[in-house]
N, C-alpha and C positions, 0 to 999 in steps of 0.2 A: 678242057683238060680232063682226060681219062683218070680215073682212080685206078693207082696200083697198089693191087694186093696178091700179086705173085710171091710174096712168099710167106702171108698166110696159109691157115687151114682151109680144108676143104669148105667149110659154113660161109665162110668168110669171102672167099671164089666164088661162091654161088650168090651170095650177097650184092658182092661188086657187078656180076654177071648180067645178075637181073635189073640192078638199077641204073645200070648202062644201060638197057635195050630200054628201059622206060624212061628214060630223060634222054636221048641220045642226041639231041639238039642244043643242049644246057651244059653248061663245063661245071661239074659239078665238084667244086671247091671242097676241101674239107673244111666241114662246121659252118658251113654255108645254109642260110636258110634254103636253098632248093636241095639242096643237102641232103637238113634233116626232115626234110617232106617227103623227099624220095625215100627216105628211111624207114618212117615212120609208116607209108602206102607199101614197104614190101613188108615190113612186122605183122598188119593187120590182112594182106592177101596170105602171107607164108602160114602165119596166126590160123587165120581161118579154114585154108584148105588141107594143115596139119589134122585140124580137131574135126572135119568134117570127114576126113579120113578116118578116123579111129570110130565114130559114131555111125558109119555109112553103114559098111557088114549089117548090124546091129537092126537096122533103119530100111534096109533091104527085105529083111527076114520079117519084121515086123509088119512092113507094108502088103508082103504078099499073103499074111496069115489074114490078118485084118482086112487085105481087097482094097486100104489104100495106096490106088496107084497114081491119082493127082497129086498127093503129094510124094512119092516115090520120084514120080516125073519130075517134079521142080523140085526137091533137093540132087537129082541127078544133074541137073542143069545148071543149078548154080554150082555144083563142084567145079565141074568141066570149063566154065567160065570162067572160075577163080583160078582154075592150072592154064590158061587159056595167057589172062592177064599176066601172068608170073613169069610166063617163059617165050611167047611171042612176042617181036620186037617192033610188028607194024604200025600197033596201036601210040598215039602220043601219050603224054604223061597227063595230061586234062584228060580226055577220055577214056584212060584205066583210072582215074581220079574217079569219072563222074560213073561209070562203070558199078565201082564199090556203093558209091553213095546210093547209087538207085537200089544196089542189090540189099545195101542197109535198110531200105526205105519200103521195099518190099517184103521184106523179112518180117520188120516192126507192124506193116500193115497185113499180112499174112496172118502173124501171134496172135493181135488182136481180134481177126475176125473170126479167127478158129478157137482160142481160150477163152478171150473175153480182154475188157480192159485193164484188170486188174492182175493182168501178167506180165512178161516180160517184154510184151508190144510198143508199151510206150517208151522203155528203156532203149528201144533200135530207135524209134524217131529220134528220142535225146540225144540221141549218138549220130545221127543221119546230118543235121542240122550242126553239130560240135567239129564233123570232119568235114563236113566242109565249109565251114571256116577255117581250117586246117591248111586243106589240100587247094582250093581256089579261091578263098579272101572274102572280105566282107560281102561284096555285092551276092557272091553263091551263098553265103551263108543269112542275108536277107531273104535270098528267093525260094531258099528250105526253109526258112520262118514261116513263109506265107505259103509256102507246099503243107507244110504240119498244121498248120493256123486250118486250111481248108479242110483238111484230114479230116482234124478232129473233131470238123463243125458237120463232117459230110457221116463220120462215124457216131456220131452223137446223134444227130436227126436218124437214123438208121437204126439202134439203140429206143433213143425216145418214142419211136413212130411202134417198135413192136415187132421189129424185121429181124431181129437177133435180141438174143439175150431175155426170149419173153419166158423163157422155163427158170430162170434163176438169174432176177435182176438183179446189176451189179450196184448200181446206187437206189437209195431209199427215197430220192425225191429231182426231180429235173432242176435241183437250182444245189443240190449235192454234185450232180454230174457239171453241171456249169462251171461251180465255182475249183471244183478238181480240174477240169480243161483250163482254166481262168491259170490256177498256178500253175499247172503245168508250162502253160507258156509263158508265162512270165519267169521260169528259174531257164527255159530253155533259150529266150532272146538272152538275159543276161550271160549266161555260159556260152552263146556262139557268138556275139557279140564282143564278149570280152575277148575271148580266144581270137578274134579277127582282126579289133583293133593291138592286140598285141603283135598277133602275127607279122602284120602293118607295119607296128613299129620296130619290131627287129628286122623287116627290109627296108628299110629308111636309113636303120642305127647301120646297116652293114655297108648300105652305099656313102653315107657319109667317112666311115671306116674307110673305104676307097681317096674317095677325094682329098680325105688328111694325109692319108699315105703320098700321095700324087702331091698337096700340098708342102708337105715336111721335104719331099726330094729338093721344091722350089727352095725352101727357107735356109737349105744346106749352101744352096749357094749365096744366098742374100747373105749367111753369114760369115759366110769366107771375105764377103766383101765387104760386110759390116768389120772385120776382124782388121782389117787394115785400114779401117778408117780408126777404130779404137786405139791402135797403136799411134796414129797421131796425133791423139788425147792423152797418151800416156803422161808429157811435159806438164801438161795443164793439172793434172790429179795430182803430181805429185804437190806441186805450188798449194793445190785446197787443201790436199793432205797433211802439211806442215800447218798450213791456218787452222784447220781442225785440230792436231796435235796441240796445239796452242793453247786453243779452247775449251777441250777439255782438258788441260792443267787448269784453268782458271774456277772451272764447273769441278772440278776433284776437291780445288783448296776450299770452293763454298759449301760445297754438298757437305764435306767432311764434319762442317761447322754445328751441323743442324742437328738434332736427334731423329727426323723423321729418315727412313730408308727410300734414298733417291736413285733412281733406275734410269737407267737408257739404253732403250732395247728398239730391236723393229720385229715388230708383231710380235712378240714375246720374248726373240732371243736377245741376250744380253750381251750389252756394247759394254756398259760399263754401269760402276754404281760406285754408292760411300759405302763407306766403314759401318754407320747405320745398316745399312740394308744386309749386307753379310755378317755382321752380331745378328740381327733379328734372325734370320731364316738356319745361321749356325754352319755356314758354308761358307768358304776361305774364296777370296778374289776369284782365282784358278779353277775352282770348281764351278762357275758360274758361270763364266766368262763364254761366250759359243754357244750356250746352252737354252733349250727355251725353258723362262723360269715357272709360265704357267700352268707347261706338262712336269717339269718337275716338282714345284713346290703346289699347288692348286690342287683339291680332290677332282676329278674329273667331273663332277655335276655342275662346279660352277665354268669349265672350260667356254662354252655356249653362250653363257652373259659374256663373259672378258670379250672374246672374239669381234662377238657381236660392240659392244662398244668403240673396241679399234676399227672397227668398220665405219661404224657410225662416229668415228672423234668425236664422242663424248668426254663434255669435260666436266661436269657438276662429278661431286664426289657420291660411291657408292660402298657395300660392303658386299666381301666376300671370307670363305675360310680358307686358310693357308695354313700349308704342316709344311715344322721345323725337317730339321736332317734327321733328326731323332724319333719320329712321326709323329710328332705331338701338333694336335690341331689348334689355332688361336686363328683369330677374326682379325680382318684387315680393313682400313679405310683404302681406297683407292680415288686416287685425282693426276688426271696426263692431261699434258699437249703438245701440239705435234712442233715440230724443231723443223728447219732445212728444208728435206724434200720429202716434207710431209708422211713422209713414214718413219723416219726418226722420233720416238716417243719420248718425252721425261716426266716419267710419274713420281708421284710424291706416295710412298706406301707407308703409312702407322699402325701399330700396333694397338690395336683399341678391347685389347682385354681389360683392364683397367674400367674402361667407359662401357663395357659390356655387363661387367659383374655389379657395377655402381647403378645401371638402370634394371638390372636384373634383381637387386636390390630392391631399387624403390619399387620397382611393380609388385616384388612379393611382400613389401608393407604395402602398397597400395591393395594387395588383394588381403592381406590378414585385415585391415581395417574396413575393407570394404565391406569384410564377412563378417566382422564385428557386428557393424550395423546392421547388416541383414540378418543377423539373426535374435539381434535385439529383440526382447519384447516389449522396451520403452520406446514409443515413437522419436524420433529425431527428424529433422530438416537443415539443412543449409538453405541461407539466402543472401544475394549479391548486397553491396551498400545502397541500391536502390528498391530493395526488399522484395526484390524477384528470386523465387524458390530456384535454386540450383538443384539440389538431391532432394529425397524423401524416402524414405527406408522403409519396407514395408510395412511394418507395424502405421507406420504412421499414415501410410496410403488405406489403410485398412480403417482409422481414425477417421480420415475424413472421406471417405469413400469412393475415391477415384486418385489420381497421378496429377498433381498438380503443377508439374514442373512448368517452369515458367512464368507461371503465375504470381501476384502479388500475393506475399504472405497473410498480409493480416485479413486481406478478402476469404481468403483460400480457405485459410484454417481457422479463423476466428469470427469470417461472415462481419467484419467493418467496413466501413466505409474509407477511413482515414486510419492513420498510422497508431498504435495502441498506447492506452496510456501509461503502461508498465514498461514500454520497448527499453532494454537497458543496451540500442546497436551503440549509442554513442559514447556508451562509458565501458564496451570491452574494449576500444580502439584504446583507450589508457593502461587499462588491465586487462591482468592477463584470465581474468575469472567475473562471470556473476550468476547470483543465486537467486532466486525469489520461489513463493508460493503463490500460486492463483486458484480460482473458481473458475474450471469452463463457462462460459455464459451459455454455451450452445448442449454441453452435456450436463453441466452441475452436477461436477464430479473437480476435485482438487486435485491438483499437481505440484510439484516440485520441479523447477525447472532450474537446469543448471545451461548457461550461456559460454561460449570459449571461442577465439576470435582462430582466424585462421587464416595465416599471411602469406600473400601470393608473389611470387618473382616478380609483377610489375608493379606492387609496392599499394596494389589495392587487399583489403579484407574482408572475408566472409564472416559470417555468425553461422556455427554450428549451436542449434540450441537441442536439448532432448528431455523430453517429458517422463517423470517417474508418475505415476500416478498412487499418490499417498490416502485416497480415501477408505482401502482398508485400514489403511495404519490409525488414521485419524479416527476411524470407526473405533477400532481395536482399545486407541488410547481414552476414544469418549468408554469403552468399555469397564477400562481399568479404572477409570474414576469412578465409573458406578459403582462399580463393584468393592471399589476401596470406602466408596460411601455405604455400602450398603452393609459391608463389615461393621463399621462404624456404629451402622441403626444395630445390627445382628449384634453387637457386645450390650448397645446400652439395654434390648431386647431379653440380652440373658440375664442381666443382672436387676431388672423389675421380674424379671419372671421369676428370680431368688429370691428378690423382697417379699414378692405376691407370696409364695408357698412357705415362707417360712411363717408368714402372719396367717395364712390361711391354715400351717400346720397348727397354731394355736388354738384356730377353734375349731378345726374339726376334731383336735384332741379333747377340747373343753365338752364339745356336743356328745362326745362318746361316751364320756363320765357321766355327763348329765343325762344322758339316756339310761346307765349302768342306774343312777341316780334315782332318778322318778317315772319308772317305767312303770310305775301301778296310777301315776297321772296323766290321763290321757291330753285332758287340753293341752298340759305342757310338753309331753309329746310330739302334740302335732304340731307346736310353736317350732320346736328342736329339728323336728321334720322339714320345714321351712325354712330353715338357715342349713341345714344340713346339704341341700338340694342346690342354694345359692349358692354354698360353696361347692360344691361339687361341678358347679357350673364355672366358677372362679378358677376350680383348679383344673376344667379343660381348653378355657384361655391361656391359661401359662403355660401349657402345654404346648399349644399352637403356637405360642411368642417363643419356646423354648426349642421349636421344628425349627422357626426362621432364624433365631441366634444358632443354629447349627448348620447355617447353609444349606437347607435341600438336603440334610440325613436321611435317610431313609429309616424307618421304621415298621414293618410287615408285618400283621396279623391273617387272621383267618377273617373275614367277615362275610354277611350276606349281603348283597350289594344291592338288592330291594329295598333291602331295613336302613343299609347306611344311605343309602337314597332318598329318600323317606325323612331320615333325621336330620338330613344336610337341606335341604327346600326348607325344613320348618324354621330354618335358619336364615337363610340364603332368599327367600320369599318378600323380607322386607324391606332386598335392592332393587326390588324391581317396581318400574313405575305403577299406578293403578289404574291405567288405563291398557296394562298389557294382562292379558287371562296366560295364568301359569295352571297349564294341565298337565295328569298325570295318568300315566298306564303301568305301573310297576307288578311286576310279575308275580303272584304268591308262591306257587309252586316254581321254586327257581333253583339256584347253585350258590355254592359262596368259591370266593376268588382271596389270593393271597394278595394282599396292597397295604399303604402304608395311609390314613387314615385322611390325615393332614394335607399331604400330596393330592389324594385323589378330591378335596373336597376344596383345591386350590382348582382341579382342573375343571368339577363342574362352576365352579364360581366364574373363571374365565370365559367358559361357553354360554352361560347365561346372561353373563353382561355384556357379551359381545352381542348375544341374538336381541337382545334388549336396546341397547345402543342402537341396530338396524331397524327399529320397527319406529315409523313416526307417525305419532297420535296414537291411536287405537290398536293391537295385535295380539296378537297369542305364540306362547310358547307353551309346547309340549314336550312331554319327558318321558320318555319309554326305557323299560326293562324286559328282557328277555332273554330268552336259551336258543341262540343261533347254530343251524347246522349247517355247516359253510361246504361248500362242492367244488367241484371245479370250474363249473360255470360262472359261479360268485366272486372264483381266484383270478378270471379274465378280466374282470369288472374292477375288482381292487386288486393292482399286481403285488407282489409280499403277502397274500393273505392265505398262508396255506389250508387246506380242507382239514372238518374238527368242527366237534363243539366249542362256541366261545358264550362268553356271557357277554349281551350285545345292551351298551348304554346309546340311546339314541336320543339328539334334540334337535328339534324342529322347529321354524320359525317361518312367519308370511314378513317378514321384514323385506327390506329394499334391493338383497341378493346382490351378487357380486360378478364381475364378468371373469375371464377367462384369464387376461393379464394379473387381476387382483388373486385367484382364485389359485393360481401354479405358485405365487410368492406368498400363500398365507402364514407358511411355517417358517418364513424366515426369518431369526433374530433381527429383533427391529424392526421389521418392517409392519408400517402400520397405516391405517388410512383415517386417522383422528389425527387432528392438527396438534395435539400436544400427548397423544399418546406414548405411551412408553414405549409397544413395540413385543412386549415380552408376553406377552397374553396365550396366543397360538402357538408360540414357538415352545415355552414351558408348557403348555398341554402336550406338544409332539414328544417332546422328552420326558414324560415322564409316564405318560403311556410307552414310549417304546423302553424306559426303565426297568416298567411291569413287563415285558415280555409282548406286548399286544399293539393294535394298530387303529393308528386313527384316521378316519376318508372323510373329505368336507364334497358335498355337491352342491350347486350354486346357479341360480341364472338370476339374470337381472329380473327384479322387478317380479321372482317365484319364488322369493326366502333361500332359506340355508337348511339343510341338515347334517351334522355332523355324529358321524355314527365310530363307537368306540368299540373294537371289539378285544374282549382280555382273557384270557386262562380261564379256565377252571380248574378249583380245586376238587372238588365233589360235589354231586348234585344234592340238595336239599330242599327238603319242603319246609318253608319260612314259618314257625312259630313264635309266641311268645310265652316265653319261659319267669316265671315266678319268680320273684329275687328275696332268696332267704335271708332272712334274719340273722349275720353273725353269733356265735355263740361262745360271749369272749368266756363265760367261764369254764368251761372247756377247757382254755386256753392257759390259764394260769401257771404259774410254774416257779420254783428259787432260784437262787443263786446272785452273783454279783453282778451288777450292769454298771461299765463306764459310759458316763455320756460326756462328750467331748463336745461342746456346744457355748458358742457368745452369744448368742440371744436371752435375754434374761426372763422373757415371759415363755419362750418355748421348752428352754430349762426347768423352769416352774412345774410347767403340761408335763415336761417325760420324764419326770422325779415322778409325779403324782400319779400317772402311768401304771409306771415299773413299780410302784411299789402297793396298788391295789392290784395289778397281776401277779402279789409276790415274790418280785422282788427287791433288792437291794440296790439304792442307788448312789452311785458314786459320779460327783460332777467335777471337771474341769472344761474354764473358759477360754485355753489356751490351748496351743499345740507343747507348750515347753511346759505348762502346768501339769497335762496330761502326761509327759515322759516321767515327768518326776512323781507324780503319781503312783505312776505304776514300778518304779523302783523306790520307792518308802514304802508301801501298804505292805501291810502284812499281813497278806493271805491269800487266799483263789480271785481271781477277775475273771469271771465267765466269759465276757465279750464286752466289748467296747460297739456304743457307738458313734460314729466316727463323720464328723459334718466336712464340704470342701474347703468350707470358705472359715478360716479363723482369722483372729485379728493380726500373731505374730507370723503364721506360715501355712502355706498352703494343707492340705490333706495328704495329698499325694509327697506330700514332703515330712509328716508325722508321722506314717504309715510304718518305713522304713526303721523310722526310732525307733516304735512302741513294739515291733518284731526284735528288733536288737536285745531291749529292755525283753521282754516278754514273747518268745519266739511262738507258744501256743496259743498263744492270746487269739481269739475267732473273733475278727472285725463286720460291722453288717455297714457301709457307705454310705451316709443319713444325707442326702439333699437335695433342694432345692430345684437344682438344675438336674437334667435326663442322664441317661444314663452313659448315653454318648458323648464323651468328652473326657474329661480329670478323673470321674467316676469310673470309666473302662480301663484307667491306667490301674490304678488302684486293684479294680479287680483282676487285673491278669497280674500283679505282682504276686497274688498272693490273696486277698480281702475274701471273706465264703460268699456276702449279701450283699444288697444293694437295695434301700427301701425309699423311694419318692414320697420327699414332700408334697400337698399336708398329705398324713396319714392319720387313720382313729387308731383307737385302742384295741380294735380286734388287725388291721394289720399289722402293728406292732407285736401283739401276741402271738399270733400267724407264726411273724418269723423268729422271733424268739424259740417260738415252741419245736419252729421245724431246724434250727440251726442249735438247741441243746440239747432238744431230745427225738434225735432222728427216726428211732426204731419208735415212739411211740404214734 
């Protein structure tokens, strides 16, 4: 059958024209695959000899300037052939097919030989090989596979050998060029391939088009005659159809009963349903009824499962989401089966919002708990009644160093063999709690372990148990008792250190008079000189007993740390065994440093008795002083120790040295390597060197000693002398006026009566705090100063203070005691008090400060 396009355009005439005279054997159908072959072979002739027409002029001109006339010759030939194709009608529709293809194929292989391969050469083969699978089907488009296939093996050895392309090669290596041939033909099979078997199958899909047509004529009549056989079925339907009416009144009155929403549909549309099922979805009988419920009520993602299950009569229940009339989405259980003639369905549909937000529930406490644990930093595990580890939380994996799941517990984690003897699994099954403390055996580290049972739907229980580990606490608390004991020693500490000085004040008072006494007698002199030294010695023990009833006070002077080095060994010398040599390098020409006397002569004590304790049998300790100039290189070496003069105390020992483990925990409170050590040794060295401002480095090997080197501030540099100690000059000193002395010791009352009054002056005693108020509101006259002790029998000092300002607001008090100055003493003075003079004192400190607190300007 001819195509008519008589009353078309002129394009459209010419169209028709030509692809008649090229199929003119073929009834070319509209939308027929020979059709659009025909179509698509005049597009790319009409195509081509358009465009080779506007390019020719051009191509002419060119050719004759430039003397190319071979290619003038074949582009002239190939136009003429392609207006040759387009409008004579001798040629068949295969040989104008195969016509194009060659001329495509020579094109492609023309570009290349003249360009190179990297033009537009291989773009015609790809098209050479695409059209025809087009225009004559698979087999033509295998046999340009293997036309192109040879091409490019024949242009490539051509290329490779040197025969073209040797002025400007196009690939950098012969396996560049291969593997570029390589894809090439592999995108070109797959594209003419494809193209062929599709082709293929739209003439397959067209002739079966036929045969159903031809088919459906048949079926027209089958069913005209099906149609009167159905009519004498009519009687028989109406009979089931009344039994069915029947039955479902019977299926109405059950369904209605039920709360779940009961459906009867086929393949989705809806025969019928309860009262349920239209409350649920919000849709009245009528609206339902015809209708398929799936496309209406169902989001369309789950349409694909439903389907598929009515395909497959599926009956186990499944879920999907469904939206109300109102579009609101809620979750459905779904369960059918088939009825009659098997495509009759009766589902059972529930609503399982309820059982959605109830598990949606427990999995968000199952994950807030889960997260619990996991981020505990007290290990916990679960384990079954047969003491097989269920969970283990990290911490606790981290405990025992690997995932134990599965495992028996007490192997796992606690390395037994059998069941522990603390297991308390038998007695959470009663209660609902248990507590205990244990000792790791495996770490010897304490715990607090709390147990909690945890009961399962089939009426078995777990133990959840979880480890706190309390050996800091325990530490802390062994701390607190030390420390409450050691208050204890520090009170009873301060109050012999009160005794000591107030009997010591008595004779250093006694010695001062007695010097005042018979200083033109020398032997007794030097007797006075001899007790005078004793005490002096006495009252730098209560000193030191009076640093530790203060807890670690600090107390700073200026001193030369050569000279207090020096004075602390002539002390300190006779803890060390006699079989260890204590040597000494202390520096002459050195610095003095600000420190606190007591403190520093606790830290060499510590590093002495520790290098001492290290040395067994025989060894030596040495003690060095020196002016260190610290750089940067030294700051690598000790991190913290910035560049700077330091005064550097160094001690060194051949003792038994320390490893590396011992050597990084030296400074930790407590920590000690003497079986009944205290622990506090090292760690008070580190604090109280970094109190002073300065740093302290230990280096250590086994079995090469120890040196611990301290380095601390300087205050100024100095050249270390010794300086003459002059003779007080109490008379000098002398002076009048009225002195209260507030004092219950009856023999040191005695001394500072005796005092004051060979210094000139007046002395007035009271043994009371309430003695002294009243004193000083009956006298009648001036009281220059008071002096004023802490300790009386009915009240404190700091609690008389206040009266005697009351009574007497000018009254100049100087704090007479016993104990430092740190403590009841410093309240005193900051209330108000001018002095402060430590027991014992002689006769010329006393005068001292009399002289300096009555008569300032002199």
């Amino acid at each position: 059958m001819k195509l008519d396009h008589s009353k078309t355009g002129l394009f459209r005439r010419f169209q028709a024209f030509s692809m008649d005279r090229m199929t003119p054997s073929i009834d070319l159908e509209q939308n027929t695959l020979a059709y659009w072959r025909a179509r698509i072979l005049f597009a790319i002739i009409f195509t081509g000899l358009l465009a080779g027409t506007l390019v020719f002029v051009p191509l002419i001109s060119l050719a004759i300037r430039k003397g190319m006339w071979n290619l003038l010759l074949f582009d002239c030939s190939v136009w003429l052939i392609t207006l040759g194709l387009l409008v004579l009608g001798r040629p068949r529709y295969e040989i104008r097919a195969a016509t194009v293809l060659v001329m495509t194929y020579a094109v492609g292989v023309f570009v290349i030989l003249s360009v190179g391969p990297l033009s537009g050469g291989p773009a015609w083969l790809f098209a050479f090989a695409v059209l025809a699978a087009v225009f004559l089907g698979t087999r033509v488009a295998v046999s340009a596979l293997v036309v192109n296939g040879i091409t490019l093996t024949i242009l490539g050895w051509l290329f490779s050998s040197g025969l073209f392309g040797r002025d400007s090669p196009f690939f950098t290596s012969r396996e560049a060029m291969l593997l570029a041939g390589a894809n090439f033909m592999l995108l070109n099979t797959i594209a003419a391939l494809s193209i062929a078997v599709l082709t293929k199958g739209l003439m397959a899909a067209h002739q079966k088009e036929k045969d159903l047509s031809r088919g459906l004529e048949t079926e027209r009549s089958n069913l005209v005659k099906a149609k009167n056989e159905l009519e004498l079925e009519i009687e028989e339907r109406k009979l089931i159809q009344e039994a069915l009416r029947k039955s479902q009144e019977r299926f109405k009155r059950l369904s209605n009963l039920t709360f779940e929403g009961i459906l009867l549909h086929r393949k989705g549309v809806v025969v019928d349903g309860n009262e349920s099922l239209w409350s649920m979805f919000g849709y009245t009988r009528e609206e339902l009824i015809g209708r398929n419920i799936i496309d209406l009520c169902v989001p369309e993602e789950y349409h694909a499962q439903i389907y598929e299950n009515i395909l497959k009569r599926k009956a186990n229940p499944y879920e999907v989401m469904a939206r109300k009339k109102e579009g609101t989405l809620f979750p459905i259980e779904i369960q059918s089966r088939e009825v009659e003639d098997e495509e009759l369905r009766v589902t059972a549909i529930r609503d399982v919002s309820r059982r959605r937000k109830a598990e949606e529930a427990l999995r968000e406490s199952e994950e807030k708990y889960r997260t619990m644990m996991e981020s505990m930093t007290d290990p916990a595990y679960i384990c079954s009644p047969d003491f097989r580890i269920e969970y283990l939380n990290p911490a606790m994996i981290n405990k025992i160093g690997r995932d134990a799941t599965g495992e028996i517990c007490y192997k796992a984690i606690y390395d037994r063999d059998e069941k522990c003897s603390w297991c308390v699994f038998d007695r959470i099954s009663q209660e609902d709690h248990a507590a205990y403390e244990f000792v790791d055996p495996k770490e010897k580290r304490q715990y607090s372990v709390n147990c909690s049972p945890i009961f399962h739907s089939d009426g078995t229980i777990s133990k959840l148990t979880i480890f706190h580990d309390v050996t800091p606490l325990k530490t802390m608390e062994e701390k607190l008792r030390l420390s409450q004991k050691m208050e204890a020693i520090a009170t009873l500490a301060g109050g012999v250190a009160h005794e000591f000085n107030n009997a010591l004040a008595v004779i250093t008072s006694g010695i001062s008079m007695m010097e005042d006494d018979y200083s033109n007698d020398e032997k007794m002199t030097q007797y006075m000189g001899y007790i005078k030294s004793s005490s002096q010695r006495m009252a730098g023990l209560t000193n030191k007993l009076l640093a530790y009833a203060q807890g670690g006070m600090y107390q700073p002077r200026e001193m030369i740390l050569a000279t207090f080095i020096r004075e602390t060994i002539s002390v300190l010398k006779h803890t060390i065994p006699p079989s260890i040599s204590l040597e000494t390098d202390l520096a002459k020409d050195f610095c003095s440093i600000r420190a606190d006397a007591t403190q520093m002569e606790m830290v060499l004590s510590a590093i002495l008795t520790n290098a001492a304790e290290a040395i067994e049998g025989e060894g030596r300790i040495r003690v060095v002083t020196s002016l260190e100039q610290v750089d940067d290189s030294l700051g690598v070496k000790y991190p913290g120790l910035y560049p700077g003069r330091y005064a550097l105390l160094l001690v060194e020992d051949n003792g038994k040295g320390m490893d590396k483990e011992t050597r990084e925990r030296i400074f930790e409170p407590f920590f000690t390597t003497k079986f009944q050590g205290r622990g506090l040794g090292m760690a008070s060295v580190y604090g109280i060197v970094k109190h002073h401002g300065g740093f302290v480095y230990v280096d250590s090997e086994v079995k090469k000693g120890t040196t611990v080197r301290i380095y601390l501030p300087i205050v100024k540099e100095v050249v270390e002398r010794e300086e003459p100690i002059e003779k007080p000059d109490t008379a000098s000193a002398t002076g009048t006026g009225t002195i209260l002395v507030i004092e219950d010791e009856e023999m040191l009352v005695k001394m500072m009566r005796n005092m004051l009054e060979r210094l000139g002056y007046r002395a007035l005693v009271a043994r009371s705090g309430k003695e002294a108020v009243q004193l000083c509101e009956t006298f009648d006259g001036a009281i220059d100063a008071a002096l004023l002790d802490i300790k009386l029998p009915d009240m404190e000092g700091g609690e008389v203070y206040p009266l005697l300002m009351k009574v007497r607001p000018r009254l100049k008090v100087i704090v007479c005691s016993g104990y430092s100055i740190d403590g009841p003493a410093r309240k005193i003075l900051t209330e108000g008090a001018e002095m402060f003079l430590q027991k014992p004192f002689s006769m010329a400190d006393l005068s001292e400060k009399l002289k300096e607190l009555l008569q300032p300007g002199d």
